[in-house]
N, C-alpha and C positions, 0 to 999 in steps of 0.2 A: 436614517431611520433605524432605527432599533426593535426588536423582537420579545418578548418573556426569556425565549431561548436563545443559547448562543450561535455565533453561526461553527461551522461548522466545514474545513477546506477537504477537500479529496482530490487527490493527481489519478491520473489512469481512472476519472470516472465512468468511458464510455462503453465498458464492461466488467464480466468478472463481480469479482469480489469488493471492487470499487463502483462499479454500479447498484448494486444490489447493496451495500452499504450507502450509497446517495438515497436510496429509496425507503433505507429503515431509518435514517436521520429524519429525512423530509415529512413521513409519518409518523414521526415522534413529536415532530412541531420546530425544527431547527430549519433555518434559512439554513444554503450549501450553499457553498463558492466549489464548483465543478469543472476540472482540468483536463482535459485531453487532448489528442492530437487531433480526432474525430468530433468534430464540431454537430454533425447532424445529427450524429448519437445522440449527444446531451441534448440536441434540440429534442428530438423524439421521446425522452425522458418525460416530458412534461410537467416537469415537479417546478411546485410553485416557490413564491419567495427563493428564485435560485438567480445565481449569477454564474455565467456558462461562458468559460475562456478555452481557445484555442490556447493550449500552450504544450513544447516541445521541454519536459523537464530538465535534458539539458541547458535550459537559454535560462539562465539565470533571473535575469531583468524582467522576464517575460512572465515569470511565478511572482515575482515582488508587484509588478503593474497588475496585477490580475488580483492578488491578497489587498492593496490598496484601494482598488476598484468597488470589492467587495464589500471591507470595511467601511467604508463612506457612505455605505448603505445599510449595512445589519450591524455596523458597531464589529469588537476586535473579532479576530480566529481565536476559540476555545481550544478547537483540537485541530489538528490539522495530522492527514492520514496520510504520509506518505506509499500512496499503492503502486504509482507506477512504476512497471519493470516490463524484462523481456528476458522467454526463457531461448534461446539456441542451442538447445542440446545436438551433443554431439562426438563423433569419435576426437577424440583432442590431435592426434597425429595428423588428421585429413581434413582437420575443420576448418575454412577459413579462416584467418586472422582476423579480419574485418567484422565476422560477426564472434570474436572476443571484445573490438573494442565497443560494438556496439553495446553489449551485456555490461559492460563494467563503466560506460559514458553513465546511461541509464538505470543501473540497478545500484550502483555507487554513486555521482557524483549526483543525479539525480535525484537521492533521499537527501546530500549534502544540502542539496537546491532548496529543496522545499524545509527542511529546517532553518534553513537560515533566513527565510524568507518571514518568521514566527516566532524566532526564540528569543530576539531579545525583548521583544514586547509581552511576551509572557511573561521573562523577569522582573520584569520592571512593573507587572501587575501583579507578581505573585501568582499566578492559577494559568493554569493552560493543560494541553495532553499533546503530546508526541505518538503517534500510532504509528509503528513503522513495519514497515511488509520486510518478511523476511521470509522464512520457508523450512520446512522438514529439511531439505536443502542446506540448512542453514547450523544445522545440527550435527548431520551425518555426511558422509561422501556417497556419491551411487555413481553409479559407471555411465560415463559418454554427458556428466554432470559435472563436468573438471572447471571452469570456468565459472557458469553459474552456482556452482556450489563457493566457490571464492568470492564472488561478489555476496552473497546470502552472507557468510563467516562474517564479511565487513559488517554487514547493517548489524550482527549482534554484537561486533567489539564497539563501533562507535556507539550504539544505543546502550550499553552498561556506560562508556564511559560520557558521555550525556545524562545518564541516568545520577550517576555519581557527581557531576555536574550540579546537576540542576535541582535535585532533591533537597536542597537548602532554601531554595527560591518557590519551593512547594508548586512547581513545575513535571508533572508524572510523564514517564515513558514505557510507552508496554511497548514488546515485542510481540509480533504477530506470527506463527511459525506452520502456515497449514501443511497438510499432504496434499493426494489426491482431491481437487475440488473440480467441478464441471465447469470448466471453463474455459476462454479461449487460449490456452497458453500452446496447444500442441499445435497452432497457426502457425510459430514461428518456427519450428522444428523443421529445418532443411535435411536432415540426412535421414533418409530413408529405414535404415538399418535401427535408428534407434531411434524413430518414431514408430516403427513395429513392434520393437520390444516396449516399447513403454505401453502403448496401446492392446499389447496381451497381457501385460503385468496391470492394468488398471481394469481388463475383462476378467481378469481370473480372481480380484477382489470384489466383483458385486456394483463396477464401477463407483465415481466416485463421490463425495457430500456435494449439496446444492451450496452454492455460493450463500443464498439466501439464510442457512446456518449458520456460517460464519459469519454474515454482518449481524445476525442477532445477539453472537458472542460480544462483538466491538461493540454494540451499545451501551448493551450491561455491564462490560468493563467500564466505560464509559461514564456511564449513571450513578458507579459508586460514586461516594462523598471523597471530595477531592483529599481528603488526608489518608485514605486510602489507596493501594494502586496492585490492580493483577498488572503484574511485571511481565510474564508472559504466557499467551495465550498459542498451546498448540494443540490444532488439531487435526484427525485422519480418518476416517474409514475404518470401522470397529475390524474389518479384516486384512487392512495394512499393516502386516507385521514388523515392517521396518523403511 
């Protein structure tokens, strides 16, 4: 079955930025194919025309069975948003190893996943969008940001050179690069010390944008005419000064 609109995949739908972008798709008229590791979420979502996979971004196979799943039902992936991550901020001397390889299984090989999982059928159609989550992070270094600021760097060296890529096959990739948004990312923040400091430096700017603003940006980037492309989308909190 096919739609007017295309469908439309997102990783890390079951909150965040990835949620609230499943929700400005799905009210635009786009079938979604919705990724998490949180299945009840996506249940609870309730958006219609959607197809709702358990999937671990790492498991390669498991984003390909889930984009196949979907297609057989709404026809290709248009765009496919790579959102899932995970931040573990923290002092880099005392921080567990283990939630290094977590950040960089996930925030790295995990956009690998989900591009691979889209790209060559977008060439082979000529049209598609790469949306890839990266970060203010991603830009600049901040402290007890050692890790996740390395995986962030990645998504913006691979996404240029993807970009450069794929821009012959009229295949577009924006980069996504927020600050401060409302969202569940200081969930994962085990060390104390610089879950404090981040949480006074996000109270002493006015805290921070709704999720729900940034997915209105990824539309509109979106909805341009596919010969056009905003390459990358950052944004912050008019009192985040860095």
């Amino acid at each position: 079955m096919t739609r007017d609109r295309p469908l439309v995949a997102i990783t890390g739908a079951s909150s965040g930025i990835g949620e609230a972008t499943a929700r400005a798709f799905s009210a635009a008229g786009h079938p979604v194919l919705l990724m998490a590791r949180r299945l009840d979420r996506l249940e609870a979502l309730g958006l219609p025309n959607a197809v709702l996979a358990r999937v671990d971004v790492r498991d390669r196979q498991a984003i390909a069975a889930a984009v196949s799943d979907a297609e057989a039902k709404f026809g290709p992936v248009d765009m496919m948003f790579a959102n899932a991550g995970i931040a573990r901020l923290g002092d880099i001397a005392s921080q567990p190893p283990e939630e290094w390889d977590e950040m960089i299984d996930i925030n790295t090989k995990g956009v690998m996943n989900s591009v691979h999982a889209v790209m060559s059928a977008m060439i082979a159609r000529k049209h598609g969008t790469l949306m890839m989550m990266s970060s203010i992070a991603g830009r600049k270094v901040y402290p007890d940001h050692t890790v996740y600021c390395g995986t962030k760097f990645f998504v913006h060296a691979v996404s240029e050179s993807f970009r450069e890529y794929l821009a012959p096959h009229d295949v577009r990739v924006i980069v996504l690069s927020p600050g401060i948004i409302e969202t569940e990312v200081l969930d994962h923040v085990n060390d104390k010390n610089t879950l404090a400091g981040y949480q006074a430096n996000k109270k002493a700017i006015g805290g921070g944008i709704s999720a729900d603003v940034v997915a209105k940006l990824i539309l509109d980037a979106y909805q341009m005419p596919q010969k056009a492309i905003v390459q990358e989308i950052v944004i912050t909190p008019t009192r985040q000064k860095y």
